[in-house]
C-alpha positions as CSV (number, residue, x, y, z in Angstrom):
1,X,-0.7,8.4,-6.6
2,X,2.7,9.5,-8.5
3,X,4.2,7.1,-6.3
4,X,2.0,4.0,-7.4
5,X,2.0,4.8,-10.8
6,X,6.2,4.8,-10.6
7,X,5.9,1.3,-8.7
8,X,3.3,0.1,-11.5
9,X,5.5,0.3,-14.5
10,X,9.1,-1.2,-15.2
11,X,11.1,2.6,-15.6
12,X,14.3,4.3,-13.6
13,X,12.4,5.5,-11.6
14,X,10.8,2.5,-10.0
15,X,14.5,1.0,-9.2
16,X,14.8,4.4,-7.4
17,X,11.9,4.1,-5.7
18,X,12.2,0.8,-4.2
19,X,15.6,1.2,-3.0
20,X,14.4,4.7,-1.4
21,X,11.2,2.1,0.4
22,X,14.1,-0.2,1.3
23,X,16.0,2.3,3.3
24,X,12.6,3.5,4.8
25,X,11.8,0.2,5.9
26,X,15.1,-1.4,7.0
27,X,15.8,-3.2,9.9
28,X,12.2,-2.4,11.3
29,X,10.3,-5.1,9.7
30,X,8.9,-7.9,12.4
31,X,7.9,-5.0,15.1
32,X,6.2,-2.9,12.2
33,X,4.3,-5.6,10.7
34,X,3.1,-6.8,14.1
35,X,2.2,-3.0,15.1
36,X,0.5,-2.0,11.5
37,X,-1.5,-5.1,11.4
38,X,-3.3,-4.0,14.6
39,X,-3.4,-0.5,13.4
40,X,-5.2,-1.7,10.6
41,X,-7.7,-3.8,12.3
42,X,-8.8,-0.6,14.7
43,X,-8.6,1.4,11.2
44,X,-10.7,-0.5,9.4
45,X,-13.6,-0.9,12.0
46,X,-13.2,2.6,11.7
47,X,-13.7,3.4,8.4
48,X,-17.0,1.5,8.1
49,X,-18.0,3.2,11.2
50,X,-17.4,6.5,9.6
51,X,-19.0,5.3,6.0
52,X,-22.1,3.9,7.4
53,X,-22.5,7.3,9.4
54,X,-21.8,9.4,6.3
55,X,-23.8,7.3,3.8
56,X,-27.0,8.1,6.5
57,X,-26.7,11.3,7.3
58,X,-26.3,11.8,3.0
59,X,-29.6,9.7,2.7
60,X,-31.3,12.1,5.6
61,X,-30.0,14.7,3.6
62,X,-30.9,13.8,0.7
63,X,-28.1,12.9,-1.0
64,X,-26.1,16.1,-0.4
65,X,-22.5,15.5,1.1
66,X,-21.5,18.2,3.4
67,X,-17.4,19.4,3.1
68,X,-16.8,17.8,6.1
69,X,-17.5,14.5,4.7
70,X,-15.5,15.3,2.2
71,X,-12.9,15.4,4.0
72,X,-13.1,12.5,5.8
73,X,-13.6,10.8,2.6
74,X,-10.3,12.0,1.4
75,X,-8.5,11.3,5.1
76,X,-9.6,7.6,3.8
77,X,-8.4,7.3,0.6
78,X,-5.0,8.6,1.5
79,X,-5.1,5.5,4.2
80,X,-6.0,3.6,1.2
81,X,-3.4,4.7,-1.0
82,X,-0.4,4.2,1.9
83,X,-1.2,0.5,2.2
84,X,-1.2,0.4,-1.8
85,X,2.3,2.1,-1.6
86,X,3.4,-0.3,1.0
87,X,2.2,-3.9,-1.2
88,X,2.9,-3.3,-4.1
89,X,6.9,-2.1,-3.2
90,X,6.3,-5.7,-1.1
91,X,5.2,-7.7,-4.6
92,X,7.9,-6.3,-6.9
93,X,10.6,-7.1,-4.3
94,X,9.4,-10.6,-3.9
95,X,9.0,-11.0,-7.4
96,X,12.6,-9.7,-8.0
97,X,14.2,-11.8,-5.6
98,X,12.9,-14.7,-7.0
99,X,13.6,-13.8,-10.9
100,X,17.1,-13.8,-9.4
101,X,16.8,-17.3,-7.7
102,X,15.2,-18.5,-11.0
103,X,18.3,-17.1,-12.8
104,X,21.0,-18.2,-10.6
105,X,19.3,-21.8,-10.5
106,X,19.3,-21.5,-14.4
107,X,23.4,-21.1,-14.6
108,X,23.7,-23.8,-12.1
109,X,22.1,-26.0,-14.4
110,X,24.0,-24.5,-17.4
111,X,27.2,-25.3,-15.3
112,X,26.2,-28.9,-15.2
Protein backbone atom coordinates (compact mmCIF):
# COMPACT_ATOMS: atom_id res chain seq x y z
CA UNK A 1 0.00 0.00 0.00
CA UNK A 2 3.25 2.40 0.88
CA UNK A 3 4.22 1.55 -2.48
CA UNK A 4 1.01 2.93 -4.24
CA UNK A 5 0.69 5.77 -2.22
CA UNK A 6 4.71 6.73 -3.33
CA UNK A 7 3.55 6.00 -7.12
CA UNK A 8 0.36 8.21 -6.50
CA UNK A 9 1.96 11.50 -5.71
CA UNK A 10 4.72 13.52 -7.62
CA UNK A 11 7.70 13.30 -4.59
CA UNK A 12 11.56 11.73 -4.58
CA UNK A 13 10.50 9.07 -3.83
CA UNK A 14 8.36 8.08 -6.72
CA UNK A 15 11.41 8.86 -9.20
CA UNK A 16 13.06 6.16 -6.98
CA UNK A 17 10.57 3.95 -7.24
CA UNK A 18 10.01 3.76 -10.76
CA UNK A 19 13.54 3.38 -11.66
CA UNK A 20 13.79 0.56 -8.82
CA UNK A 21 10.26 -1.11 -11.09
CA UNK A 22 12.38 -0.40 -14.24
CA UNK A 23 15.32 -2.59 -13.19
CA UNK A 24 12.80 -5.19 -11.95
CA UNK A 25 11.13 -5.34 -15.01
CA UNK A 26 13.97 -5.02 -17.68
CA UNK A 27 14.42 -6.86 -20.56
CA UNK A 28 11.62 -9.31 -19.52
CA UNK A 29 8.67 -7.51 -20.88
CA UNK A 30 6.95 -9.47 -24.04
CA UNK A 31 7.35 -13.13 -22.23
CA UNK A 32 5.95 -11.61 -18.87
CA UNK A 33 3.13 -9.88 -20.32
CA UNK A 34 2.14 -12.96 -22.38
CA UNK A 35 2.72 -15.31 -19.13
CA UNK A 36 0.83 -12.77 -16.45
CA UNK A 37 -2.05 -12.29 -18.75
CA UNK A 38 -2.86 -15.94 -18.58
CA UNK A 39 -1.98 -16.05 -14.95
CA UNK A 40 -4.52 -13.60 -14.51
CA UNK A 41 -7.26 -15.17 -16.44
CA UNK A 42 -6.89 -18.62 -14.22
CA UNK A 43 -6.62 -16.04 -11.25
CA UNK A 44 -9.54 -14.37 -11.74
CA UNK A 45 -11.92 -17.35 -12.37
CA UNK A 46 -10.50 -18.08 -9.26
CA UNK A 47 -11.26 -15.53 -7.11
CA UNK A 48 -14.97 -15.51 -7.97
CA UNK A 49 -14.89 -19.12 -7.30
CA UNK A 50 -13.56 -18.52 -3.92
CA UNK A 51 -15.99 -15.33 -3.25
CA UNK A 52 -19.09 -16.96 -4.26
CA UNK A 53 -18.05 -20.02 -1.94
CA UNK A 54 -17.25 -17.65 0.93
CA UNK A 55 -20.15 -15.25 0.48
CA UNK A 56 -22.51 -18.83 0.95
CA UNK A 57 -21.02 -20.45 3.44
CA UNK A 58 -21.19 -16.60 5.43
CA UNK A 59 -24.98 -16.55 4.45
CA UNK A 60 -25.39 -20.35 5.87
CA UNK A 61 -23.63 -19.05 8.63
CA UNK A 62 -25.30 -16.36 9.18
CA UNK A 63 -23.26 -13.77 8.40
CA UNK A 64 -20.23 -14.85 10.49
CA UNK A 65 -16.88 -14.99 8.55
CA UNK A 66 -14.67 -17.73 9.80
CA UNK A 67 -10.51 -16.77 10.08
CA UNK A 68 -9.94 -18.76 7.35
CA UNK A 69 -11.90 -16.67 5.05
CA UNK A 70 -10.20 -14.03 6.28
CA UNK A 71 -7.38 -15.02 5.06
CA UNK A 72 -8.21 -15.85 1.80
CA UNK A 73 -9.78 -12.55 1.62
CA UNK A 74 -6.44 -10.94 2.44
CA UNK A 75 -4.44 -13.54 -0.07
CA UNK A 76 -6.82 -11.56 -2.64
CA UNK A 77 -6.33 -8.21 -1.96
CA UNK A 78 -2.64 -8.48 -1.92
CA UNK A 79 -3.22 -9.97 -5.67
CA UNK A 80 -5.16 -6.88 -6.02
CA UNK A 81 -2.72 -4.55 -4.79
CA UNK A 82 0.41 -6.26 -7.14
CA UNK A 83 -1.53 -5.61 -10.30
CA UNK A 84 -2.16 -1.95 -8.88
CA UNK A 85 1.62 -1.67 -8.27
CA UNK A 86 2.28 -2.97 -11.68
CA UNK A 87 -0.25 -0.22 -13.77
CA UNK A 88 0.12 2.49 -12.27
CA UNK A 89 4.37 2.33 -12.48
CA UNK A 90 3.01 1.44 -16.35
CA UNK A 91 0.76 4.87 -16.58
CA UNK A 92 3.32 7.28 -15.05
CA UNK A 93 6.02 5.91 -17.38
CA UNK A 94 3.92 6.33 -20.41
CA UNK A 95 2.85 9.53 -19.32
CA UNK A 96 6.43 10.66 -18.78
CA UNK A 97 7.67 9.48 -21.98
CA UNK A 98 5.33 11.40 -23.77
CA UNK A 99 5.66 14.81 -21.59
CA UNK A 100 9.14 14.44 -23.02
CA UNK A 101 8.05 13.91 -26.69
CA UNK A 102 5.64 16.81 -26.13
CA UNK A 103 8.66 18.83 -24.95
CA UNK A 104 11.25 17.93 -27.41
CA UNK A 105 8.52 18.56 -30.22
CA UNK A 106 7.97 22.02 -28.51
CA UNK A 107 11.85 23.08 -29.02
CA UNK A 108 11.72 21.74 -32.49
CA UNK A 109 9.11 24.17 -33.18
CA UNK A 110 10.84 26.96 -31.18
CA UNK A 111 13.94 26.10 -33.44
CA UNK A 112 11.95 26.85 -36.46
Amino acid sequence: MALILTLMFKTPLRKLAILGLDKLKQGRGPLVMKSIGGTMVVVFVSTLYVVTRILKRSADAGGVVNPTDEVLMAQRFSLFLALMIDRLHYYIRELSLLRRKLEAAKKWDEVD
